[in-house]
C-alpha positions in Angstrom: -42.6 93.2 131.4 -39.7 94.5 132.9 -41.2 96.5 136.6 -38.0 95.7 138.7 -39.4 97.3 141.7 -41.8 99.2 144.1 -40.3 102.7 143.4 -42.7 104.9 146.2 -45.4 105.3 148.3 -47.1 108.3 148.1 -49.3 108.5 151.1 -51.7 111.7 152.5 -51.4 112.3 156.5 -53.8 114.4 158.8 -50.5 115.8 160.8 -47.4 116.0 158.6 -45.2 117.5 161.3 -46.1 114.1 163.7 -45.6 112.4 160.7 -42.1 113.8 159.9 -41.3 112.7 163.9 -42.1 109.2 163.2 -40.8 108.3 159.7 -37.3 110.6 160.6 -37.0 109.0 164.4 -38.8 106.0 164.6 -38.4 104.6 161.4 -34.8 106.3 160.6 -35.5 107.7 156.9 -33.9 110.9 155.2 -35.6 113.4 154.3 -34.8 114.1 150.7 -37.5 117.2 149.7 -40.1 119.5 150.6 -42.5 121.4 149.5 -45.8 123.2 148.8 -48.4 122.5 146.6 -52.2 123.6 146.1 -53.3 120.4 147.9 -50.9 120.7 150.8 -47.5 120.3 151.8 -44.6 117.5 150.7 -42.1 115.5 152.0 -39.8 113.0 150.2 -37.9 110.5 152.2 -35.2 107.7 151.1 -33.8 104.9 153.0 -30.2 104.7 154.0 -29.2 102.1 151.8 -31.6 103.4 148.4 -29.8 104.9 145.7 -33.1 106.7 144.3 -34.2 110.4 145.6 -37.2 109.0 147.3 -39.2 106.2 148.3 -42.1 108.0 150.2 -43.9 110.9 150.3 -46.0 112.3 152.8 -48.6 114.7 151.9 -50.5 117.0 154.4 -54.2 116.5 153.9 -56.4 113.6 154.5 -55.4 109.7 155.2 -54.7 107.1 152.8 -52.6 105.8 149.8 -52.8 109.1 147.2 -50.7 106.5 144.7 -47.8 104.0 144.4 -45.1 104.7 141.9 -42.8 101.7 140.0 -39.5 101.4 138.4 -39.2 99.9 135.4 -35.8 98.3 133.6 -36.1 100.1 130.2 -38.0 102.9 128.9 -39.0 100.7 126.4 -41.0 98.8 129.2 -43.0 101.3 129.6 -44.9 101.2 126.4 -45.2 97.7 126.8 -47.4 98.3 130.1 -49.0 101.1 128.6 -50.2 98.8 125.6 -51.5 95.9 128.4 -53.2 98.4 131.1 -55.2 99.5 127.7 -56.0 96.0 126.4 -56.9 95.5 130.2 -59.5 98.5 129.4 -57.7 100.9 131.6 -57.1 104.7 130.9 -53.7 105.6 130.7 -52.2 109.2 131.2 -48.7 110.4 130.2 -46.9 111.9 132.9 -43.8 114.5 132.0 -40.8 114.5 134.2 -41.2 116.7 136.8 -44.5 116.5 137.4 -43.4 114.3 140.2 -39.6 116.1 141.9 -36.8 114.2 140.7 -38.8 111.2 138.7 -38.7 110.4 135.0 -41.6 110.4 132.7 -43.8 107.5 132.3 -47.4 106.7 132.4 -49.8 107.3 134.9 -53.6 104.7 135.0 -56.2 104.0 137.8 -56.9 100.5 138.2 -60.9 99.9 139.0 -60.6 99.7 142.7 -59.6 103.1 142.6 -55.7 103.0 143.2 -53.4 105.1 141.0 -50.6 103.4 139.8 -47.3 105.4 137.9 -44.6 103.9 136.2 -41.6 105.6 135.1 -37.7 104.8 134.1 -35.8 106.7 136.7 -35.5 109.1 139.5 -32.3 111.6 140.6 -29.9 109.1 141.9 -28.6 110.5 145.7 -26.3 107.5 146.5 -26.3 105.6 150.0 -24.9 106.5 152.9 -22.2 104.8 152.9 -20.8 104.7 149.6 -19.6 102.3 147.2 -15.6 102.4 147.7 -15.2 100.1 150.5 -18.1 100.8 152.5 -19.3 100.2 155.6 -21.6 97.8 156.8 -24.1 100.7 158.4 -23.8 104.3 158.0 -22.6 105.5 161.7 -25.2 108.0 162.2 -28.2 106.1 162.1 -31.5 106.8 164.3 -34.3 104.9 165.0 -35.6 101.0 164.0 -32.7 100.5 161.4 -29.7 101.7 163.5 -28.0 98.1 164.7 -29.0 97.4 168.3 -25.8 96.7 170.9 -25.6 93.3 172.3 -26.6 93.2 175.9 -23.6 91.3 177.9 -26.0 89.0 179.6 -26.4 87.6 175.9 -23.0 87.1 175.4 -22.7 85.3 178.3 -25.0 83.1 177.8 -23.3 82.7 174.0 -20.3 81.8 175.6 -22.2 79.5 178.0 -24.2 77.5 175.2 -21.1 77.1 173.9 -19.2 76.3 176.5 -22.2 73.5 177.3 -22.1 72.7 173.5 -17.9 72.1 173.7 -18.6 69.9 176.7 -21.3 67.3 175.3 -19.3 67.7 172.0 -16.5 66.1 174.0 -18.5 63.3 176.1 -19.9 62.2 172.7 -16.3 61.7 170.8 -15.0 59.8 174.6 -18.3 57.5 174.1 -17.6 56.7 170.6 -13.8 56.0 170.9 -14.9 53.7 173.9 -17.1 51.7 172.0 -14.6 51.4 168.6 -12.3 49.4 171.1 -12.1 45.6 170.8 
């Protein structure tokens, strides 16, 4: 089985415009999409460093996990898991691309604690932030829990004082040994 990663979370929420706020600010994701549908509205958000168009989606509407989406290696694979779910007794679905924005077809089954599970071969690729030629270590422009924190200065002086400490019983130990190699 080739399933070579989580691909999204697609997750309803009771405030969508709160829940923009947090997963833009606090948790420092793009938003990729948007838009309406009979149940409510949608929002499609990537990581900074994810090549694919999205990695959650929040839907207006309700609380909980609607479904969870999964990339597999080959199309191929996706027969593969379509012939186990059905072995497993599950019903399986086809999905068509574009049923979901910007993901591949693939299959679609509910497991029997109720979760729906997709798996499909692709999704639009957006790129990262920062590139592929050369690129930087963090995108420059980054908000929220994954832009880098600053280093205070009172931790790097106490850096240079650990080391500083280190260098000095570093040296005491090479004087004690050289004493005690003499004859």
């Amino acid at each position: 089985m080739g399933i070579m990663r989580m691909g999204y979370a697609h997750v309803r929420v009771t405030d969508l415009d709160e829940a923009k706020g947090h997963y833009a600010n606090t948790m420092g994701l793009y938003e990729t999409h948007s838009d309406e549908t009979a149940t409510g509205r949608r929002v499609f958000y990537k990581g900074w460093d994810e090549w694919d168009h999205h990695s959650v989606v929040l839907e207006e509407g309700g609380v909980g996990v609607n479904k969870f989406g999964f990339k597999v290696e080959r199309e191929a694979d996706i027969d593969d898991i379509e012939a186990k779910a059905k072995t497993f007794g599950l019903t399986v679905e086809r999905m068509s691309a574009g049923e979901n924005p910007e993901v591949s077809d693939g299959i679609r089954f509910t497991t029997p604690s109720d979760h729906v599970f997709e798996v499909y071969h692709s999704q639009t690729v957006l790129g990262t932030e920062v590139g592929t030629h050369n690129p930087e270590a963090f995108p420059r422009h980054l908000v929220g829990c994954g832009r880098p924190r600053p280093r205070s200065r009172a931790h790097h002086g106490r850096r240079r004082r650990n080391n500083a400490a280190h260098a000095h019983r570093r040296l005491r130990l090479l004087r004690h040994r050289a004493r005690s190699d003499l004859p």
